[in-house]
N, C-alpha and C positions, 0 to 999 in steps of 0.2 A: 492617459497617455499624454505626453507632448507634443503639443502643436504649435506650428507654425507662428508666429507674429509675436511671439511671447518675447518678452524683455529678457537681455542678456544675462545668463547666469552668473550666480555671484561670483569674484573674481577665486581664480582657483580650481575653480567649480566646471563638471559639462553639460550638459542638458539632461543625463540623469537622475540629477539634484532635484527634479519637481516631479522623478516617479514616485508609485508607492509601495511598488513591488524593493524588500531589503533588497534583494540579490542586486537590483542596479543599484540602488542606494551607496552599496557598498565599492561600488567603481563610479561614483559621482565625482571623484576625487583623482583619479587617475589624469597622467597630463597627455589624454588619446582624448580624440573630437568625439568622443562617443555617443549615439543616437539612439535612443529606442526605436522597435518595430515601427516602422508608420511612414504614411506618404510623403515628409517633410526629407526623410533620409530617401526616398527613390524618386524623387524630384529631382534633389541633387545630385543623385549617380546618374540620372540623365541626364541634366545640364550642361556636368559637367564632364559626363562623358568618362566617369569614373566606376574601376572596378568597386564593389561590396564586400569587405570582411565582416561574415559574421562570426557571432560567438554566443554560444550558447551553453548557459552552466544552470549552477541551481547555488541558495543561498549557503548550504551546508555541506559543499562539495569541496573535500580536500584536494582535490587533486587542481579544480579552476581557482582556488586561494593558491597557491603554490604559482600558476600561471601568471596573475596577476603579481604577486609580487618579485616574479622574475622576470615579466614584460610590459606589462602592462602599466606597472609604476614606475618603466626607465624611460626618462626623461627623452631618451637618445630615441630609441624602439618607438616611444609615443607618437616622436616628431613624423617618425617614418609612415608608421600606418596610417597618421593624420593626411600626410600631403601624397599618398599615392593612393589612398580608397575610402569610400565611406565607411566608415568603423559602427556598424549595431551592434549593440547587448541585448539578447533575450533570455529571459526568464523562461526556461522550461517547465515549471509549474504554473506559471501563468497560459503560457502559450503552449500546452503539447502542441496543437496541431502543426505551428511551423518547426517546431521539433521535430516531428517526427517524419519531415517532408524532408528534409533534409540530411535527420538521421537514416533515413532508408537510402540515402544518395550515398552519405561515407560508408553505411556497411555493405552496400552493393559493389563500390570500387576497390573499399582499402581492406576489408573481410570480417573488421569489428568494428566497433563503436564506445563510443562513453564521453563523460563528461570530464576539461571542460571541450567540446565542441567547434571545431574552427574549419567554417569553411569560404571558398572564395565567389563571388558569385558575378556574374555579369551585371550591368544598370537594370536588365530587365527582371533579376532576381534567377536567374537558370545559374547552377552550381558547378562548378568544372573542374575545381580540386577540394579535396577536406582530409583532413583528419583530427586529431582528438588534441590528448596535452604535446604541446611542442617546446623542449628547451630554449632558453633566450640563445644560446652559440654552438655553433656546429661541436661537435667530437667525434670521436673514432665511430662511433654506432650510430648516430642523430646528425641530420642536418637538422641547423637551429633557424629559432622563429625567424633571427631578422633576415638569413639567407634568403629565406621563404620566401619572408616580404617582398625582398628586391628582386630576388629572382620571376617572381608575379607579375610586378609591375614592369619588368623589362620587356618579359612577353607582350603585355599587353601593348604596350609601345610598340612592338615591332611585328607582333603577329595577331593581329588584333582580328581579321578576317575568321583566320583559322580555330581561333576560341571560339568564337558565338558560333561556328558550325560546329566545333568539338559539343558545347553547351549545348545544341539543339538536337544531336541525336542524343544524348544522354538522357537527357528528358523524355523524347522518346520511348528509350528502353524502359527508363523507370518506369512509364506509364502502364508500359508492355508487362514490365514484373508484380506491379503492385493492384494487377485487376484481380479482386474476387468476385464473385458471380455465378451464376448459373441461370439454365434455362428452365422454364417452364415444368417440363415433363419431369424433370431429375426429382427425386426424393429422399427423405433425411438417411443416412445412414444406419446397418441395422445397429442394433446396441450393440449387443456380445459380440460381433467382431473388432467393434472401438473399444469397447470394455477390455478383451480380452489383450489387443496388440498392445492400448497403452498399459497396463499393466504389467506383461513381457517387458516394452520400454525402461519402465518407471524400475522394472525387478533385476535388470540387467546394469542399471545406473548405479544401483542401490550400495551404499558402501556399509558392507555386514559388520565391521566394527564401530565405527566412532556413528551409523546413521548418514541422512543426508546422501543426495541422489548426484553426487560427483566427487571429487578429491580435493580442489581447492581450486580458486574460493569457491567459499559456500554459504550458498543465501538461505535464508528461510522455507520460502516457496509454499505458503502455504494449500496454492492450489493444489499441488501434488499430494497434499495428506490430506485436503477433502475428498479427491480422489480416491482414493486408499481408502477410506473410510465409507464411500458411498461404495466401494467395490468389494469393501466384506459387509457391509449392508446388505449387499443381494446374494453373496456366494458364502454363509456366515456358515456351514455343515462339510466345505470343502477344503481341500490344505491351501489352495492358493488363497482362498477369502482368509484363514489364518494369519496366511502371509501378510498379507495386504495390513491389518493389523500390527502383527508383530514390528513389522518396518513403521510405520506412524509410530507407534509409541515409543518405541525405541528411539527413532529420531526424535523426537517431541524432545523426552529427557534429556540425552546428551545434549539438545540445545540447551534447556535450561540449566544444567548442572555446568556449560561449557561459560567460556569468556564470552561468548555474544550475549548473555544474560548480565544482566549488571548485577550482580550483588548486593550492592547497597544502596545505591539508588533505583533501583526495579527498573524495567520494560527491558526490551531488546533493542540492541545495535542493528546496525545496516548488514553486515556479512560480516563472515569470517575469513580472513586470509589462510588461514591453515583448516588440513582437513580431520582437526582433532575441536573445531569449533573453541578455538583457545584467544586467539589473537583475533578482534575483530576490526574492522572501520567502525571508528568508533562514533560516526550520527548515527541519532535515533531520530529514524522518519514514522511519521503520523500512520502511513499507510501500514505499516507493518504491525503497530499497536494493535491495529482495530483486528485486521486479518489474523494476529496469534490470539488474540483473547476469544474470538467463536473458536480457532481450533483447540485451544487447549481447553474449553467449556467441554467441546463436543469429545474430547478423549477423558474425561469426568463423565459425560452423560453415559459414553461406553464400557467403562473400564470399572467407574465407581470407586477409583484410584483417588483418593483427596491431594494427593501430590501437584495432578495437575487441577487440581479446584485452587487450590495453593496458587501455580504460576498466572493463572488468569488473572485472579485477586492482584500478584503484583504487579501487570499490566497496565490494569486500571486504577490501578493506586498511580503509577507514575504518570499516567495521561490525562487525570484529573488535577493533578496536583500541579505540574510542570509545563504540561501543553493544553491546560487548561484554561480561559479566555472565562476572567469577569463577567463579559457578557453571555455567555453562554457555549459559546462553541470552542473550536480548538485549533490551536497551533499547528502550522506544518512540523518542526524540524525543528533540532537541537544541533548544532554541530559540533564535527569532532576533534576541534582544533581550539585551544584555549591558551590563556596565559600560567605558566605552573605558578606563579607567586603573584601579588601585588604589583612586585615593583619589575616585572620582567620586562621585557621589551619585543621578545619576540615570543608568539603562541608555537602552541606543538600538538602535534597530534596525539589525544586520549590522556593531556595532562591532571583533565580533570577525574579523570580515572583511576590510575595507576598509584601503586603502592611501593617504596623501597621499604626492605625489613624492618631497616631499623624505624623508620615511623610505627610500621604496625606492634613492634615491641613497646617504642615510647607507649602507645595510646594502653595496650592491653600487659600491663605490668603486674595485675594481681595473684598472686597465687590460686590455684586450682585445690578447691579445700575436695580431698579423696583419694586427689593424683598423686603418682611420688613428686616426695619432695625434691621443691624447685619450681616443677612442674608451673608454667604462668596461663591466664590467658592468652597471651601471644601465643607459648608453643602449639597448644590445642587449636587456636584457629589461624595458623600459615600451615601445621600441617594438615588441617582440611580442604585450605582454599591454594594450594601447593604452591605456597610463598618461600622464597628462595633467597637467601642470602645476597649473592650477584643478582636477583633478574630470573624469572624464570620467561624471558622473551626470548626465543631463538634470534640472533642476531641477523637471518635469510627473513625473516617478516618483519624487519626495522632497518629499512635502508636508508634513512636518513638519521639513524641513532636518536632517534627522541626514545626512546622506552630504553634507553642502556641503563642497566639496572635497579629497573622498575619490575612492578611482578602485575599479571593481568590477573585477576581472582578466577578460580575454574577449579569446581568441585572436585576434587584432586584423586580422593578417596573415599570412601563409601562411610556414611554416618555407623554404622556398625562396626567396620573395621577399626575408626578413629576411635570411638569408645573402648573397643579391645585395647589398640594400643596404650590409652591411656588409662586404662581399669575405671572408665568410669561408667555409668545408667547411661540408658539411651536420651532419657528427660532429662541427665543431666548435660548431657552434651549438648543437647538443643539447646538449651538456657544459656551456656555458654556462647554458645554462634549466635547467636540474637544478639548476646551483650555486646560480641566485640561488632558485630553489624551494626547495632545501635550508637558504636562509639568511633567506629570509623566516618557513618555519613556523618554525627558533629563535627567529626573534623574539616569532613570533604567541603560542609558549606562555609566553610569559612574561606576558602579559594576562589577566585572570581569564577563564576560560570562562564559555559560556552555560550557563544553568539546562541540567541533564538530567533526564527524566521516566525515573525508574528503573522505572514500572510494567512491568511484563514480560507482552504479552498472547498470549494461546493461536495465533492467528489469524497475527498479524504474525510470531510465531516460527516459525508455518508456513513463510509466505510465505521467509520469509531463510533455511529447510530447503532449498527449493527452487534459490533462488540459489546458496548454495553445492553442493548435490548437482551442477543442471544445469551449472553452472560447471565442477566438479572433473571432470565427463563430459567436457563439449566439449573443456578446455584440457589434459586430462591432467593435473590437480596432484592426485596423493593427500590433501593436506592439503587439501582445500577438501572434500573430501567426508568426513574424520576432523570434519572441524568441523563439517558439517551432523549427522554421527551424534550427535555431542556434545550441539548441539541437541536432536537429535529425543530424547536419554534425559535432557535437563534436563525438555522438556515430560509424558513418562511418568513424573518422580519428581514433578515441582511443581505439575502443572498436567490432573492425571488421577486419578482414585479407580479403582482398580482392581475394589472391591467393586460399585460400581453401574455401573462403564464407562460413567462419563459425562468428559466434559471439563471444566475450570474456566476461566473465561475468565482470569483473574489472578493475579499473584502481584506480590509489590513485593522492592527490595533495605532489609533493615533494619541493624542497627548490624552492623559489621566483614562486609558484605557475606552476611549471613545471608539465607538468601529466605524471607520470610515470608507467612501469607494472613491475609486481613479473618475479622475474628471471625465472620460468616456470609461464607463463600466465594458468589463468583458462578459461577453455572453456564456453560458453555459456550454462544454463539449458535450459532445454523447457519453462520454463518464462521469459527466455532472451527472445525468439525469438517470442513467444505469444505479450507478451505487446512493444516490440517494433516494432511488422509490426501492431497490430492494432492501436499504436501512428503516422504512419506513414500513415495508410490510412486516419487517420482524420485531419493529417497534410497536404494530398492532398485534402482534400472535403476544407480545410479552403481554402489555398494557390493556389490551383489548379495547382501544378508542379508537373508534370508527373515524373519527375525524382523519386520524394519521393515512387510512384504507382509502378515502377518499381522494384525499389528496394526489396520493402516490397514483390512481387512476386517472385524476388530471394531469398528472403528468407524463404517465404514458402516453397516454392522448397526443401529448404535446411535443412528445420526444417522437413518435410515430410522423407527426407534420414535418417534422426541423429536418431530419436525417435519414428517414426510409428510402432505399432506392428502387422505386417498385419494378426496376429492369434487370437488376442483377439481383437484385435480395440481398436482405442483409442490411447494419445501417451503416453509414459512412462517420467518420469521427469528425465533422467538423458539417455544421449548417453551408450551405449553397451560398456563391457570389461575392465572396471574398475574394478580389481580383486579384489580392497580394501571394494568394494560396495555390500554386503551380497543379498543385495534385490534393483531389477527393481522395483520402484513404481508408481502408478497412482493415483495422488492424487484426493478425493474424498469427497473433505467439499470445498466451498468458507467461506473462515473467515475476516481478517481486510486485507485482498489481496483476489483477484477471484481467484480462481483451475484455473488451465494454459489450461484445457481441455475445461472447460466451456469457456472461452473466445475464445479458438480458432475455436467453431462452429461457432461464429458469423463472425471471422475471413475469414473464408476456402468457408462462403457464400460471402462475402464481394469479396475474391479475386478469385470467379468463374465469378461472374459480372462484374470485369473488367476485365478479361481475357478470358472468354468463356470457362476455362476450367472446364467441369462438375463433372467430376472426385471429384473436392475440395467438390461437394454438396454434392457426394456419402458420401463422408468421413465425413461429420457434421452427416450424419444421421444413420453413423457406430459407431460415440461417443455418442448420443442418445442414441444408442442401447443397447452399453455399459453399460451403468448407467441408464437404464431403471427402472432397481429394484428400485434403490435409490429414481432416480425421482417420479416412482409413490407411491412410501410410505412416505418418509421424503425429499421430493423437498424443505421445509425452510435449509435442508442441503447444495442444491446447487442451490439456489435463481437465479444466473448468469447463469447456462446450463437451468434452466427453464422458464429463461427468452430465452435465444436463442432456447428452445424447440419451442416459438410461434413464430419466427422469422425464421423456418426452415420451418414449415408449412403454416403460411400465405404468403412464397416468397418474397425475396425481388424486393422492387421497383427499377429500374433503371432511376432516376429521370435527364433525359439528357436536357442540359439548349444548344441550338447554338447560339451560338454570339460572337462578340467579348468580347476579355475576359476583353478590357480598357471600351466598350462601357457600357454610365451611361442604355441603357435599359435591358441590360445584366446583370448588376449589381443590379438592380429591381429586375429580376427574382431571383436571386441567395441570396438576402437580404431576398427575400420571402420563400424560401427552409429553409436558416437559422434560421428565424424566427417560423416555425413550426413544433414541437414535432414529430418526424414521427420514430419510433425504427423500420420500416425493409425495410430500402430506403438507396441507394447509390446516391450520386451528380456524376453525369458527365458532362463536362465540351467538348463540342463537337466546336473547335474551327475554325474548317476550315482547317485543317492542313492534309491531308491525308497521308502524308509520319510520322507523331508522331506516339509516342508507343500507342496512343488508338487505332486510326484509325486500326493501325497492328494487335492490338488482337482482337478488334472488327468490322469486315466489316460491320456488320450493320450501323453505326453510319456514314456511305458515304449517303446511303439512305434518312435523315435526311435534313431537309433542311432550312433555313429562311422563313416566309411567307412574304412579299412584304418587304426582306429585315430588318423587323425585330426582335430581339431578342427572338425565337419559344422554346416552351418548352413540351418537348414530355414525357411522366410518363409507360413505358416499364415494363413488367413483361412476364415469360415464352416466351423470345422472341417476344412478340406481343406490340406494341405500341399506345396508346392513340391520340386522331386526335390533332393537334398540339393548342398550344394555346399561345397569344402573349401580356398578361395582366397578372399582377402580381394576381388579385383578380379571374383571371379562374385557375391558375394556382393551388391558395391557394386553389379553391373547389376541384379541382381534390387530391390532397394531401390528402383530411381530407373523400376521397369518399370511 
């Protein structure tokens, strides 16, 4: 961060220029007095007795690119903000936690929120007006930014009493709205009535043709189809567990087959503007990567549908390759705004994307040897990927005309139908879509890419831990679980102090790829240390290295010190005594990331089973308790805790494999654990080793033994054990009983 005394920034330049976070980097340049977070900026809104504009966006955000180049780079605007308030930039990947102190302020008063972020705030930091993107000049519908401005600043001149008491019950309230808690006595919620309401929820959202649990936009939401998946888990003989089912996969495909899938360069977009998943916002965040690669494994483990074994695969092909980090770990963020040419001058939204016909004719000119004559590669693949002469963008999802007569790629028609139409084999049609797939990304890289957001966060490296672990499980690829290990020792050298065992939330890429941190390092949130001990426990069911088991138990440890509230229950998203931080929060929605609360139930069960320490179970069924209200009214709110709500009551399984861990009959059993869907089972890997750290936490696991020598697999719950079984197919009944 920047601090005080420091020598004048170069000319040009504001005090951004020496963060390390891109996003401020990228308004280093702006002619606004702009400050990062820090005492140095509410020094001077005291001194000087000056309101606080903040703004808070993210590196790959179209909509705060747009902002800035409509106010933030006018000269005029600049002058303004500069001499009537202190102007901070945060980075809301670096900083949730004053994100989200403030987001709860704009969607409490104005009824939404999003990025970029602007709100106005007293010297003392108390907020009093916000909302999101603001046009530079008034119109018929908008008052504009600068009216804003001065209109702020006059008030404060003239009613300057009446604000800081406006500011201080507002505060207040917030504090009044944003308590979760509970007493004592209260306990977790039953399952089947959170099972059953969110489900109704999730069934009643559900859009029966295109998939996806609204009309538009539409985000991924992964939590919602673990849900679904954990909910025909346990009701797999009834029609609603069908349901639960049929809606995942259904949804699953039409993502992938829709425009929020990229085509040719793999992974997924951020959402889709329409609710045919056609037209997306076109960043691809980190978080998303990691969360569809376990979902689309886990509708493979179920389904046994190689389709989506397929989209997982392209996943992690574009997250290794693109947001992939030398050093080992990975990139947040692609954005969705590029230059279309060289020589252009101004970026546009999904340039790097989009197709007009006649390129895709240029590239694919060969004739189609079988088809009638004429017939090219181009025809075959625009009419699969429903490429259009004009533009197949509806002009209501492109209000700014950058996509005028461009075409978003979206599986248009079904590979059977297109072979009919063309008279061709079904392997010969595949061979053809690869080719022109293969001949459009040479094209696309020869276009400048979009910005990438090199910051590297604790949280999201979790999350993509996970992906590749549960991935390299399901599908069998050694190499997807070598790279989540990779991972998880980039985040123990870059992004951990081993001295205080705490986490860091970031780190960035500096020159020739060197990882560097901010001259005050940030500490870890409670998402740091949620998604990276649960990426870590599935980094051990893949790998089976006890080291990763361990760790991940230090860090609970350590996450339990920083952030448990032992009054209300539950943990708060941000460490104690941060003076600058108005409000302790407990977040209380899963959105396009799980609530850090919800995943750590499943968490604190996971790492009571390999440790025996019960304690962690009390604590799942004290955040339960917490969010009891919520769960049994609007559980579609927190789809991930009500997923963990039947995974706290049905118990988990302690699924203990003995063997050797090279021997191929050991590797049967463990192939057959992976292969089967089971949401409240832990893999233990019982090697023979009685001086390892299982053996230590667990004495049971001595007890345990080979039957005539070979590879025994025992299914434990409530301490009690199942009679040993030493066949992959008794194995698989006992799992599914």
């Amino acid at each position: 961060m920047a601090t005080a005394g420091r020598s004048s920034p170069p000319r040009r330049a504001n005090r951004l220029i020496y963060e390390r976070s891109p996003y401020l980097q990228q308004h280093a340049h702006n002619p606004v007095d702009w400050y990062p977070w820090g005492q140095e900026a509410f020094d001077k809104a005291k001194r000087e007795n000056k309101l606080i504009f903040l703004s808070v966006g993210y590196s790959t955000c179209h909509w705060c690119h747009v902002m800035e180049e409509e106010s933030f780079k006018n000269q005029e605007i600049g002058e303004i903000m500069s001499k009537n308030f202190v102007c901070i930039k945060v980075d809301r990947e670096e900083r949730p936690d004053v994100d989200k102190v403030y987001m709860t302020f704009v969607q409490a008063t104005s009824g939404g929120g999003g990025w970029p972020m602007s709100v106005w705030l007293t010297p003392d930091l108390r907020p009093f007006v916000g909302g999101t993107y603001f046009p530079p000049e008034d119109s018929a519908h908008h008052v504009g930014f600068r009216t804003v401005l001065l209109r702020i600043a006059e008030q404060w001149r003239q009613n300057q009493e009446a604000l800081l008491q406006s500011s201080q019950r507002i505060l207040e309230a917030l504090r009044s709205l944003s308590r979760v808690g509970t007493q004592d006595q209260q306990a977790a919620p039953p399952a089947q009535e959170v099972l059953t309401t969110c489900f109704q929820q999730l069934s009643g959202s559900y859009d029966e043709e295109y998939g996806g649990f609204s009309q538009c936009p539409k985000f991924p939401t992964p939590v919602n189809l673990n849900f679904l998946f954990t909910y025909w888990a346990l009701h797999r003989t009834t029609p609603e567990g069908a349901r639960a089912l049929q809606m995942s996969l259904h949804t699953l495909k039409m993502m992938a087959h829709g425009g929020i899938h990229d085509h040719i360069g793999q992974g997924f977009h951020r959402y889709s503007t329409d609710r045919h998943w056609h037209v997306p916002h076109f960043e691809k965040m980190l978080y998303d990567q990691g969360q569809l690669a376990v979902v689309y494994s886990r509708a493979f483990q179920i389904s046994g549908d190689e389709f989506f074994a397929d989209v997982a695969a392209d996943i992690l092909l574009y997250a290794s390759r693109d947001l992939g980090s030398p050093a080992g770990g990975f990139y947040s963020a692609e954005d969705a705004d590029s230059y279309p040419t060289a020589t252009s001058s101004e970026k546009r939204e999904g340039a790097f994307c989009v197709w007009a016909a006649e390129e895709v004719r240029a590239l694919l000119p060969d004739p189609v040897e079988g088809a009638a004559d004429g017939t090219t590669l181009g025809d075959v693949f625009m009419h699969y990927y429903g490429v259009k002469e004009d533009g197949n963008v509806s002009p209501r999802k492109d209000p700014h005309k950058e996509l005028q007569g461009k075409n978003v790629l979206i599986a248009h028609s079904s590979p059977e139908l297109t072979a009919a139409h063309f008279g061709l084999e079904p392997g010969q049609l595949s061979a053809v879509l690869q080719e022109g797939r293969r001949r459009l990304q040479a094209a696309r890289a020869q276009r400048p890419r979009p910005h990438l957001d090199t910051k590297m966060l604790a949280s999201w490296n979790g999350l993509m831990i996970s992906g590749f672990a549960q991935a390299g499980a399901v599908l069998a690829k050694q190499e997807y679980v070598s790279r989540a290990a990779q991972a998880a020792g980039f985040v123990r050298r870059h992004l951990w102090e081993p001295g205080s065992g705490r986490l860091l939330r970031s780190c960035y890429r500096g020159e020739a790829d060197v990882v560097e941190q901010s001259a005050a390092p940030i500490h870890g949130f409670l998402e740091d240390y949620v998604f990276v001990i649960q990426g870590l426990f599935d980094l051990y069911e893949a790998s089976l290295d006890q080291s990763w088991l361990e760790w991940a138990l230090q860090l609970q440890h350590t996450q339990d010190k920083l952030f448990w509230d032992p009054k209300g229950f539950a943990y708060f998203s941000s460490e104690a005594g941060d003076p600058s931080l108005l409000l302790r929060l407990k977040d209380d929605q899963d959105g396009a990331e799980p609530a850090a609360n919800s995943v750590t139930v499943t968490n604190l069960l996971r790492a009571a089973s390999y440790s025996g320490h019960m304690e962690w179970v009390e604590k799942a069924g004290q955040i339960l308790a917490a969010f009891s209200e919520r769960l049994q009214k609007i559980p579609l709110a927190l789809p991930e805790m009500a997923r963990a709500t039947a995974v706290f009551h049905h118990t988990l399984k302690q699924v203990v494999i003995c063997g050797d861990p090279q021997g191929e009959d050991t590797k049967e059993m463990l192939s057959c654990v992976h292969s089967t869907f089971i949401p409240n089972k832990v893999l233990i890997l019982a090697d023979g080793d009685g001086a390892g750290f299982l053996y230590r936490q667990l004495p049971f696991l001595s007890s345990l033994e080979r039957k005539e020598g070979k590879a025994t697999a025992y299914v434990c719950s409530n301490f009690t054990c199942s009679l040993p079984v030493t066949s992959p197919c008794a194995l698989q009944e006992l799992l599914c009983a």
